[in-house]
C-alpha angles and dihedrals in degrees: 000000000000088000093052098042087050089043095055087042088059089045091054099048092044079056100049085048097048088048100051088045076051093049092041090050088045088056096043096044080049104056088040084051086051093043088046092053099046084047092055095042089053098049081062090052126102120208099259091046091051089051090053102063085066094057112104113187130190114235105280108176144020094272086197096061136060109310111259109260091193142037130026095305085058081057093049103052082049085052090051083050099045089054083241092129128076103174139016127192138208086018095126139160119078082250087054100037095039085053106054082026083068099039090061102046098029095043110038132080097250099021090223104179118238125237113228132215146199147161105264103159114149097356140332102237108339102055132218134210106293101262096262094065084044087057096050090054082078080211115129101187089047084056091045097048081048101062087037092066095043088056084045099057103030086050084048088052084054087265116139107164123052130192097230156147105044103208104177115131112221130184097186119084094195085072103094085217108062080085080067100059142047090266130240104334124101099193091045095040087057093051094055089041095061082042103057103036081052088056095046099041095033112188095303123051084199105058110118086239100052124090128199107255126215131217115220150243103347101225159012092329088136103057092054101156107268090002099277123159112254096005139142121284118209110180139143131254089252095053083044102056107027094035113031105022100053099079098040085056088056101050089047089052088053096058103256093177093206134035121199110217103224128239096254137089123233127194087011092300118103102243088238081069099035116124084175103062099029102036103019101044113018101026097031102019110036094020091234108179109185115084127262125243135206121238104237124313086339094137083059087046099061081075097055083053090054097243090108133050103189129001091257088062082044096060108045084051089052093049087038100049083036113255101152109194135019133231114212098309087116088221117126088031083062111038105003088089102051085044095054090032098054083037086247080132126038105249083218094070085052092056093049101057091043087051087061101046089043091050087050097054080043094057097049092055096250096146088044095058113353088187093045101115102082151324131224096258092052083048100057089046117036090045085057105042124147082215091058099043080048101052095036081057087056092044096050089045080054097054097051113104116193112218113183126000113168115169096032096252090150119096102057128223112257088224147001090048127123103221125187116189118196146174132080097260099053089071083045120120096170104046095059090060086067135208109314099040092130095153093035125097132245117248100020106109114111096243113219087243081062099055095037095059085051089076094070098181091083128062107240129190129185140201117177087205116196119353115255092222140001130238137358119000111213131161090225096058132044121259122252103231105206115232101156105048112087094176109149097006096113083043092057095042090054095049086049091060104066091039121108087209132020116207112193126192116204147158146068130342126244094260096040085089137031133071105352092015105102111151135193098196112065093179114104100286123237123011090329092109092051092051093043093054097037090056090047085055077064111035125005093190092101138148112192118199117205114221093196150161098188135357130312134216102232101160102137085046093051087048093048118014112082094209128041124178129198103218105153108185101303092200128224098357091036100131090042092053095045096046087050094053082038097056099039089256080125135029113226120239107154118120140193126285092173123049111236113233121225089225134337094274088072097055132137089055133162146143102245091074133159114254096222136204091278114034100157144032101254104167103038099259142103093270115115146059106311141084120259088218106048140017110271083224119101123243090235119007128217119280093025122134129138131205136201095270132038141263132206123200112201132144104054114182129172113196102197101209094150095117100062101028112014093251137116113194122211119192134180153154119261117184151178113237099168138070103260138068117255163133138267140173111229106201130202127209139187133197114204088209094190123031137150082249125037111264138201122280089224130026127176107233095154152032143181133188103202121184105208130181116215114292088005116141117203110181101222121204127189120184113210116207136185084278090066102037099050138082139186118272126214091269091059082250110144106222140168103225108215110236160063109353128175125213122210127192128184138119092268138008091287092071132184117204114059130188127158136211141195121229114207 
């Protein structure tokens, strides 16, 4: 009996092995089946047709109606004809899509099918969280599920190519798109970015439901000097390569299929005309083996930067440097011919360039199907799904950090309470979609005035007091803050006087961040601050809740509010999500994956500082690293986030096993002292106290979401490896320095268990 069940043991596994030798051939023969037919695609190609698939150009017409005779949108539907055209953005809508989709494959020579893009950056029509509340839930497969419906409902608008994720850390919250990106941590940044190009690409690029992602913008784009849109970038190799780059090499092992190259220069070169970052590091260097696109108009922009003289000198920097398609700079269309033509560029890095967008279309099953992506009828329904309201609602719950609350006023009561909810953007159905909501409607968020009524058992009264701006709210201007209209302010003050709590929402609105939007001032803008502290004069039993695409300096409110709420702009079930964490229907557990400054002078600002030569103040003077006006500690540091019930570290171990297996192993007792059930992110740190460069006092290397009833005890292990112990040297050399290190555990930066190790 022994001898047959071993037999048949030995059978299975010869099997297994044989099928996954079968599997691994299938994927090979499938990708030399792709390369054989790009190859013989390209052999068809002329030059101009070649250059053409790297020309991305923006809608330019109403596809559905009679073709344009004059202008440049007349050019552009001769260049779809003429098969001079590889990509188009913002066209949407299966009736749109299906139309220049056909004039392209049906019309030109070659019938090469056109990817098209959009951007889908926290959703298509139901809208997520922006990214940087998504950031702050800590929880990978919501982000995930995220990105999946986004991909779900802009395929399903004829959409297969989307401009996300943003992975650029930042560390300055002036600059409008750090509400675009995962904030100012490397380690956690990696971990969304492999989340959310695995949502919107799924297992199968084609699949009719999946979209190619893009990481942007490569790179550097979030540490523009003063946090001003567009600007210059001046950084070090270290903060290069252990800070910015390890997202965007995440992203690239987890098969993003594009890169977007970013607006600003970087060792003096515009990154649209940098060999260093896009040969040398992501096609050399890192085999990446999708194409690179440019961020828009930035090949003509390398003129305005004074690296170019003309287009034509433009073009042949951007090919050269390997930016592989253009979005609507109008630079190769115009000059990559004559360049290729008179051997000024080399027609193999042409071919090149057009191999990776071809492979690409190849990949997402474009020649297959070219209308593929959609029909009318998946459109309707899969843009207005209940599952996707539902999960977006989780999503945004899940985004909500709770900052400070003393007194315990949240939760709410369910009932007997004399609520008075103000602010004017707490009555807003536009500003919590955020910034990039393109394909979204206007007025469809759920406000928080909406989901609060819908608790009935407590009286509620609402005042909208003064209006935050004034006008028109567009993504293309700039918003008019009003700081001069005090209509409804006295009015807001008095309904705040009778009430038991007060609950306040303010903020920005949703166009107050985001791409464009750099500010200077990170106070509530407009007359917020007065009403908040002219409220609090009446009644100090106030919750502010903070509608918000970046951090904000608070620093009065911290100082005087008892509770403070995180709640960014949740997007399209904004008001449902805020009244159940609210009323207690759901328990907080989102942190902070941006420190909050106590004012701008601080920023940047950010947890994973250098030490420096003069920490403290040893001999009682002023010399040393602070400031003589503010404390050098953040408001609310990086990683913090509290919930309506209490958590106890205890038990840290640290089991040193690097010697013989390259691990080290970290234990310890989480548990819930309080009386509800909740979540919490346990966090793991590491110092590095002795390197051949300086290195940080504090680096995320571990987290962990746990779910714990009350009085419930997980034992929670994390097993560092040299991943996580090693950095990148001044050479670019990825190395583990032997050494002292120091482990920290606690629910936030500011941790509250510490150990150490030696790795020898």
């Amino acid at each position: 009996m022994f001898l047959k069940i071993k037999l048949f043991a030995f059978l299975v596994i010869a099997m297994l092995g044989l099928l996954s030798q079968s599997v691994y051939a299938q994927a090979k023969t499938s990708e030399l089946r792709v390369e054989q037919k790009v190859d013989s695609l390209l052999a068809l190609m002329t030059v101009e047709e070649k250059v053409g698939q790297m020309n991305l150009y923006n809608g330019f017409w109403n596809v559905t109606g009679p073709a344009p005779e004059h202008g440049g949108a007349a050019i552009k539907y001769k260049h779809l004809k003429n098969g001079w055209v590889g990509a188009m953005l913002n066209v949407r809508g299966t009736e749109e899509v299906n139309k220049v989709q056909r004039i392209a494959v049906e019309e030109s020579r070659l019938g090469i099918p056109l990817l098209i893009g959009f951007d889908v950056i926290h959703g298509y029509k139901t809208l997520s969280p922006i990214p940087l509340a998504e950031s702050a839930s800590w929880d990978l497969e919501a982000i995930k599920a995220s990105a999946r419906i986004a991909a779900i409902e802009a395929s399903s608008a004829g959409i297969n190519w989307t401009f996300a994720p943003m992975v650029d850390v930042s560390r300055d919250a002036r600059w409008g798109r750090v509400m675009e990106g995962a904030g100012e941590d490397p380690f956690l940044g990696s971990l969304i970015a492999t989340a959310r190009v695995n949502g919107f690409q799924g297992t199968n690029l084609s699949d009719a439901n999946t979209i190619a992602a893009c990481a942007k913008h490569f790179a550097g784009y979030g540490f523009a000097e003063a946090g001003k849109e567009y600007n210059t970038v001046d950084v070090g190799l270290s903060t290069l390569y252990n800070t910015i780059l390890p997202p965007f090499k995440a992203a690239e092992e987890a098969g993003v299929k594009t890169f977007m190259n970013s607006f600003n220069d970087l060792n003096g070169v515009p990154v649209t005309a940098s060999e260093f970052l896009q040969r040398d590091i992501l096609k050399n260097g890192w085999d990446f083996n999708g194409f690179v696109v440019s961020d828009w108009a930035s090949m003509n922009e390398l003129i305005s930067w004074g690296v170019a003289k003309d287009k034509k000198e433009a073009a042949k920097l951007a090919i050269t440097a390997g930016s592989d398609m253009d979005m609507e700079g109008h630079v190769y269309i115009k000059a990559l011919v004559d360049l290729i033509n008179e051997g000024t560029v080399d027609i193999e890095l042409l071919n090149d360039a057009v191999r990776r967008i071809l492979r690409v279309k190849y990949e997402l099953g474009l020649f297959d199907n070219p209308y593929k992506y959609g029909n009318k009828i998946d459109e309707e329904k899969r843009t207005s799904s209940q599952a996707h309201h539902e999960s977006v609602l989780d999503m945004a719950k899940k985004s909500i950090v709770l900052l400070k609350n003393e007194g315990q006023l949240l939760p709410l009561k369910k009932k007997g309470q004399r609520i008075a909810l103000i602010g004017d953007l707490a009555n807003d159905k536009s500003s919590p979609l955020g910034s990039w909501r393109l394909a979204s409607d206007e007025e469809t968020a759920v406000s928080v005035l909406e989901g609060m009524q819908k608790y009935k058992s407590n009286t509620l009264s609402f005042s909208k007091g003064p209006v935050v701006f004034k006008g028109t709210s567009t993504f293309l201007k700039e918003l008019d803050i009003n700081t001069t209209d005090y209509t409804g302010f006295k009015e807001a003050v008095e309904t705040a006087k009778n009430a038991d709590v007060v609950v306040m929402v303010l903020g920005e609105h949703g166009f107050q961040s985001g791409e464009g939007r750099s500010r200077t001032n990170l106070q509530l803008p407009g007359l917020q601050q007065e009403l908040l502290e002219k409220v609090y004069e009446v009644n100090q039993n106030i919750v502010l809740v903070l509608n918000n695409g970046r951090p904000l300096a608070i620093t009065w409110a911290a100082e005087h509010i008892p509770t403070i709420v995180e709640a960014w702009q949740l997007g399209t079930e904004t008001g449902n999500a805020v009244a159940q964490v609210l009323y207690g229907d759901y328990n907080p557990s989102g942190k902070l994956p941006m420190t909050f400054p106590r004012n701008v002078g601080q920023v940047p600002i950010y947890y994973n500082y250098k030490n420096t030569g003069r920490p403290i103040d040893k001999d009682n003077n002023v010399f040393y690293s602070h400031y003589s006006d503010v404390e050098k500690t953040p408001l609310f540091v990086f990683g913090h986030g509290l919930s309506y019930t209490e958590f106890e570290y205890s038990n840290l171990k640290v089991t040193n096993t690097y010697k013989t297996n390259k691990e080290v192993t970290v234990t310890f007792d989480l548990k819930n002292v309080g009386n509800r059930t909740g979540k919490e992110v346990a966090q793991l740190y590491i110092r590095d106290l002795v390197g051949s460069i300086t290195r940080p006092i504090k680096e995320l290397k571990g987290f962990k979401l746990v779910e714990l009833k009350p009085g419930e005890t997980e034992k929670i292990t994390f097993v560092l490896s040299s991943k996580e112990l090693g950095f990148y040297n001044n050479k670019q050399q990825f190395n583990v320095e032997l050494g002292d290190f120091k482990i920290f555990i606690g629910g936030s930066s500011e941790t509250v268990l510490e150990g150490d190790f030696i790795l020898k």
